[in-house]
Structure formats: C-alpha cells, structure tokens
N, C-alpha and C positions, 0 to 999 in steps of 0.2 A: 504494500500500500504506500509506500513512503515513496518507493522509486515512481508509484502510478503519480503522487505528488511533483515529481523532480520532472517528471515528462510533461506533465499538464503546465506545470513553469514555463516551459519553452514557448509558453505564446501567449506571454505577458503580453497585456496591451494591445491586443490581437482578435482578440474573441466576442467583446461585445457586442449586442448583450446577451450574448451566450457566456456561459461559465467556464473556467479552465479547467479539464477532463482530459488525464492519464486513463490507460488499458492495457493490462499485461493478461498475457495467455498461458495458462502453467500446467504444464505435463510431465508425471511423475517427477513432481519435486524441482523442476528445473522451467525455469522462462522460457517461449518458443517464440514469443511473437509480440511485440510494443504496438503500441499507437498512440497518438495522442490528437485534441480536437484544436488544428491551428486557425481555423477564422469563422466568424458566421458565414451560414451558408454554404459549408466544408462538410464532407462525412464528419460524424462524431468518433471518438477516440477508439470504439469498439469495431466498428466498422472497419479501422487501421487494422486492427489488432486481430483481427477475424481472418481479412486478406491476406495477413502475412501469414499467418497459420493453417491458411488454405484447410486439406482436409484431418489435419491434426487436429483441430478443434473437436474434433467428435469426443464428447469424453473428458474432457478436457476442463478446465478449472480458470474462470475469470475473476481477475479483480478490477477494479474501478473505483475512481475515488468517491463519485457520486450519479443517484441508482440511476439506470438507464430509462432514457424514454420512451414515455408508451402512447406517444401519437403522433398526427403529421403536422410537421409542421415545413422546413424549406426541404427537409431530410424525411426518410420513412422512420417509422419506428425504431431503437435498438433492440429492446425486449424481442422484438419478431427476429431481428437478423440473429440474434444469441439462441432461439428454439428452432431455426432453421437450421444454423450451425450445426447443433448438438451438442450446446455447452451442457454440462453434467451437472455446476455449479457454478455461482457467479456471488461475490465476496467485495462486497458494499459497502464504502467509508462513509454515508453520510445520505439520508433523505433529502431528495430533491426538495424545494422549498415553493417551486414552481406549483400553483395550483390543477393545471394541468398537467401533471405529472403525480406530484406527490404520491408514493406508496403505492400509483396505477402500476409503475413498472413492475414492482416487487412482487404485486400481486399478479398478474399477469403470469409473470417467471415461475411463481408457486402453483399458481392453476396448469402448467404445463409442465409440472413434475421436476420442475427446476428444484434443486437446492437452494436457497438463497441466505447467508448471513452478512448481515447489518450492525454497522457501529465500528468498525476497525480502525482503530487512529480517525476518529471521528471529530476530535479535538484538529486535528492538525487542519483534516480536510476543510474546517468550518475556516480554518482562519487563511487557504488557501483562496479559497471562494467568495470570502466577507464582504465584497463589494457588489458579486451578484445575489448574495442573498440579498443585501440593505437596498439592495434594488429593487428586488422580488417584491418585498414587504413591504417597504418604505414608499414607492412607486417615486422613487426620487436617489439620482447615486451616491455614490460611495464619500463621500468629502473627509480629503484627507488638508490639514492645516499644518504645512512645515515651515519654521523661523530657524534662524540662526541666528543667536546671540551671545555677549561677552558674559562672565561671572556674574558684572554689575548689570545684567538687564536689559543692554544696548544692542539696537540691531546697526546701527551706523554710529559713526562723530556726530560731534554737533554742527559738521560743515556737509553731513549725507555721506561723507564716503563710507563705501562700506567692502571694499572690496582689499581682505577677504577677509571675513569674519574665521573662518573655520580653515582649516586646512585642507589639501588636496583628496586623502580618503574618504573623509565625511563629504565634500562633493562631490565624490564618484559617486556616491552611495544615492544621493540626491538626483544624479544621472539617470541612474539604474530605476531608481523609484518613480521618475518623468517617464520612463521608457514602458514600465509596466503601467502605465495611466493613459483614457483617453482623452483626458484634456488637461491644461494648465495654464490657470488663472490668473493674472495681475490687475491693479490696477493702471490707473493713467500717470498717478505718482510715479510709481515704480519704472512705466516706462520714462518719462522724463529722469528722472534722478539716474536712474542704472541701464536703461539703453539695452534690456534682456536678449538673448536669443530663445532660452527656453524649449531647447534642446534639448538631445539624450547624451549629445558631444558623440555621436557613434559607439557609444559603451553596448548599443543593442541597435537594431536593424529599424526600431518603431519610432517616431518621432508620437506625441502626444497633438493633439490639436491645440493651438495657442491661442487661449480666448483673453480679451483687454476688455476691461469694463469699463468705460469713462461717460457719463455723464453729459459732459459740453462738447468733449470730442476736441481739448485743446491741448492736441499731443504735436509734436514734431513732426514734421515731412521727412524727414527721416530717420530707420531705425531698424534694429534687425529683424524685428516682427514684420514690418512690411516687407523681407525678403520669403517669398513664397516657395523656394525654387525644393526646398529642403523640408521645410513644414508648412501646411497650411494655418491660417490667420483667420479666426473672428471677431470682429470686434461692436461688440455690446453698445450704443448708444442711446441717448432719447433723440425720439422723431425730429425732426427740423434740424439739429444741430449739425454746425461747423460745414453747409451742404459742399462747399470747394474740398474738402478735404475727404469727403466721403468720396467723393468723384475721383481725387486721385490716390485714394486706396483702393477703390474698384479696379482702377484699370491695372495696376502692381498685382492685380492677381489676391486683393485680401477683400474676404466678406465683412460687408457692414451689416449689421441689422439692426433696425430699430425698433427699441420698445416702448409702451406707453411709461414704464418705470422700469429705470438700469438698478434693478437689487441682487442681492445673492440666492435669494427664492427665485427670480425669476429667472436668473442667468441657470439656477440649476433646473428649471424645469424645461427651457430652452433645449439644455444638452441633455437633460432624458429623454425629450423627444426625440431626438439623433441617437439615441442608442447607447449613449455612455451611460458607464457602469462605473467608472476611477474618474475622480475630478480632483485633483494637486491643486491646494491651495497656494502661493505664491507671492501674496501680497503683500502691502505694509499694515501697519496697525490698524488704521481706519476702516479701514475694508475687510481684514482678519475680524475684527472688532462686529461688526453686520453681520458677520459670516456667522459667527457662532451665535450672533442673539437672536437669527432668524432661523436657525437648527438644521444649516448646512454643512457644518463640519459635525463629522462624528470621531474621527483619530485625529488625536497630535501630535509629532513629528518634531520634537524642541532639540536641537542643535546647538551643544554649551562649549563656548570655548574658554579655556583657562585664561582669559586677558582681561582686565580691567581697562576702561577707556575712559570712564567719568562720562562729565556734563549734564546741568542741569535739564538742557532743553532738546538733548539727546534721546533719538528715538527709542520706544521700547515694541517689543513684537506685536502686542494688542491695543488695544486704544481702550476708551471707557467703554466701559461695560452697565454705568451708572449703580456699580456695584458699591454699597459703602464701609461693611462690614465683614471683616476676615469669615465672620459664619457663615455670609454669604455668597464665597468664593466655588467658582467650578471646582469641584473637587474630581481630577481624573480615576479611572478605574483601569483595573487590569496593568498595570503599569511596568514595563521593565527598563532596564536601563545597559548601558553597552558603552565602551570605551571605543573609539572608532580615531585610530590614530592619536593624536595628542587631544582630541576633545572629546566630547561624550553625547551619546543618544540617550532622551527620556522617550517615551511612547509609549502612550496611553489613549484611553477612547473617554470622549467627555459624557456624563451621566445621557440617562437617555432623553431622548429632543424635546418632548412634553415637560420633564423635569427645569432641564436647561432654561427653556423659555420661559416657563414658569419665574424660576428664579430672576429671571433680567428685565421683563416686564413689571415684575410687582416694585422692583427694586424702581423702575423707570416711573413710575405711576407715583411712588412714593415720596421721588425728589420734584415730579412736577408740582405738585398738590403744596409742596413748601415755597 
C-alpha cells in the first residue's frame, strides 16, 4: 500500500479533480504489474495495472490506495475491469469519499465473490488525497497558506525586501509543493513588491496555474506573471477596472476575468469550477488575513528562519484578524514540525471553517459595536 502511495505521487498536480491513485498486482507474494492514475480523463490506476499483468491477473491479488469505481463516468467502471480480470482479491486503503462511489465499489466487488479488505494504511492514504476529499465535501478546494518568516515574525525589512527569507532547501520544498498544486495565489502587493514567477523552477514537469487577485488592476506592464510561455496566468479583477491594461494582458496570452467582488471565496469558487483540487496560498498578510477569515485556507505551511531582522512597521505573514485576545487565537491542529536545512517547517491544519469563522466574525462584530 505504501508503494501504491509512492506511485499515485507521481502525478502531483496532474489529476484534478480526480484523486491521486496507485495499483499494484501481486502474485504469490511478489508485485507483477504497477499502474498508477496520471490525469483526468486517463485510465484509472487499475486499469495500468491490469494491462501490465495481462493474463496473470486471474487469481491474483490487488491493492489500491483508494476503492475503485463503480460507474461511468469519462472512464468505465474499475470494479467491472477487476471481475473481468479475475482479481481473486482486491486490498483497499481508504473509502472513496465521492458520493457516487462510496462503498458502490466495494460492494459491487463482494457481490461478485471478490475478497475485498479495507482500511490498510488508511491514515497515510487520507493525507495523500486531503485535497480531493476537502473537495468532495467541502464543494470548495484544498487551501493551503505558506509564509516564510524570520524568528521575530517578519516576512520582509521594513524597506519590503524580502529576498531570501529562508534558505535554498526550504524553497525547493516550496517548488515541489507549487508543482503538486493546481493553482497559486498572490496578490497585486506581492506582484508589485516581488515581481513572482510562481513557478515549480523545473523541480517537476507541472507548473500550477498563476492566479493574481487585484482589485483596481494597478499592477505593472510588466512582470513574470504576464510571461505565459511557461505557465498560464489569471488574473482576478473587479468589472471596469484599469480596461488598457486588461487589453494588454489579453493579448500576452494572460486571462483576465472579472468579478462583481475580487474575494478569497470567490476566487476559490472560481477555480473549483475549473476543477482544482490544491490552491497555494502565496500572498502577503492582507490577503492571507481574508483568506482565513472567509474559510479558504484549511493547512499552514509556516517557514521559520533563525534570523532576526527587527522593525516596527515591518511586515508580519497575517494581517488583523480583529482578533483581540490570546483565547481567541487560531489554534492549529494536527501539527508537526521539521528542520529543513538551516530553518524549520510548522504545518498544521486551522480548526474547522464553521469554527474558524465563527471565531473572527464575532470577534469583528465585537470591535464594530465599540
């Protein structure tokens, strides 16, 4: 099951908003045959793994990280291709979360004298997939919130620069994590101050989609977001604004679109419609700040470098939350932490989004009223 994990990896960034699905084929004791599910729209993992093993499968012993599906959808069935086969046994990390699916497969496989056992490294497979379940459920993706900052709090000087907060490993890692996501977020700050590319820098073959939220649309003519040639470009505005400049984003090859309101709700309902499942938070405090009080980030992704920098009016990663009391602080969960060259990873997932908002509206109501 773990290797069915290591395969389903391989198409980070890929799959939306299909889930990432490893398939090993095991006969007597020994693997015959891999597959794994690289894009929507692609056979699913089993279907690899069935063709490699041709008529060895008869008999034969599946696992997968999560249960196969039991309708049509761009693909036929897996449940069918696995009782055609003549899998004998088929060995499941984790229920589908998908309502058309859920436990269909399983049963399916049992009514047709399949073996079937469920829950195998179930822990691993849930946190391999996290962003299409919070899909599934959530009917909204995955929001993940990464900063990097100094010991003292600082995501820049007090003059904006901010490059480099962290060292070279911790921004591989930041590459790697762009590369498994299908979009990544800034704002208009961010492009003025730091001029992103927002890239994977080639650490994997997937670029993320580069979405900019700005409001008035009063960014630079140029920047490496308007280079299209490598990644595509959207960019988030309200109706009417800056219309010369929409005109010559268009023609560079980057989408504009406008909305009646540029928020973090709505930029993430935007790209659930387009099918993403991973959205990389990326922005500066103001905007991180929206993000989490309208219950689009659910991981955070904090980036700690051992430097002190000072400055009173020096940036910090979040902006107000109109939070005023330490009891009333997010408190993250599940949290681990990791040494990543000379600095350190925290990552944690923020309480759940009724709670969260909960918290930051009453807190907001409380200071308006005074």
């Amino acid at each position: 099951m773990r290797e069915c994990i290591q395969l389903a990896r391989q198409a980070a960034g890929c799959t939306a908003p299909n889930p990432l699905v490893g398939a090993i084929v095991v006969r007597d004791g020994r693997a015959i045959a891999r597959g794994f599910h690289p894009s929507a729209g692609q056979p699913h993992a089993e279907v690899f793994a069935l063709a490699e093993a041709g008529d060895r499968a008869r008999g034969a012993t599946l696992y997968v990280n999560l249960e196969p599906c039991n309708h049509y959808g761009r693909t036929p069935p897996c449940s069918e291709a696995l009782i055609a086969a003549g899998i004998r046994k088929v060995v499941v990390g984790m229920v589908d979360p998908d309502s058309r699916v859920s436990g269909g497969g399983i049963e399916r496989l049992r009514q047709a004298g399949v073996e079937v056992v469920v829950g195998v490294e179930e822990e691993a497979c849930r946190r391999l997939n996290e962003a299409f379940i919070h899909r599934t459920l959530a009917r909204q993706p995955f929001g993940i919130l990464k900063y990097a900052m100094t010991l003292d709090g600082k995501i820049a000087a007090t003059t904006g620069h901010s490059a480099w907060v962290t060292g070279e490993e911790a921004r591989h890692l930041v590459h790697k994590q762009r590369a498994a996501s299908d979009a990544a977020i800034v704002g208009g700050n961010t492009v003025r101050r730091d001029n992103p590319q927002l890239t994977s820098h080639r650490v994997a073959p997937h670029n993320p989609l580069r979405v900019v939220m700005s409001r008035t649309l009063d960014l630079p003519s140029e920047a490496h977001l308007w280079q299209t040639d490598e990644a595509p470009t959207l960019v988030l505005t309200q109706r009417g604004a800056n219309p010369s400049l929409q005109a010559r984003l268009r023609d560079r090859g980057v989408e504009v679109l406008e909305l009646p309101a540029v928020t973090p709700k709505a930029a993430m309902a935007c790209l659930y419609d387009r099918g993403c499942s991973q959205v990389f938070w990326e922005c500066g405090g103001t905007l991180a700040a929206e993000a989490i009080a309208q219950g689009t980030v659910r991981k955070v992704m904090a980036f700690i470098a051992p430097k002190i920098i000072g400055g009173r009016a020096a940036p910090s990663p979040v902006g107000d939350l109109g939070l005023g009391k330490m009891t009333q602080a997010l408190q993250l969960e599940q949290v681990t932490m990791a040494a990543i060259g000379p600095d350190f990873l925290i990552e944690g997932y923020l309480p759940a989004i009724e709670k969260a908002q909960r918290t930051v509206k009453l807190s907001h109501s409380r200071r308006g009223e005074s």
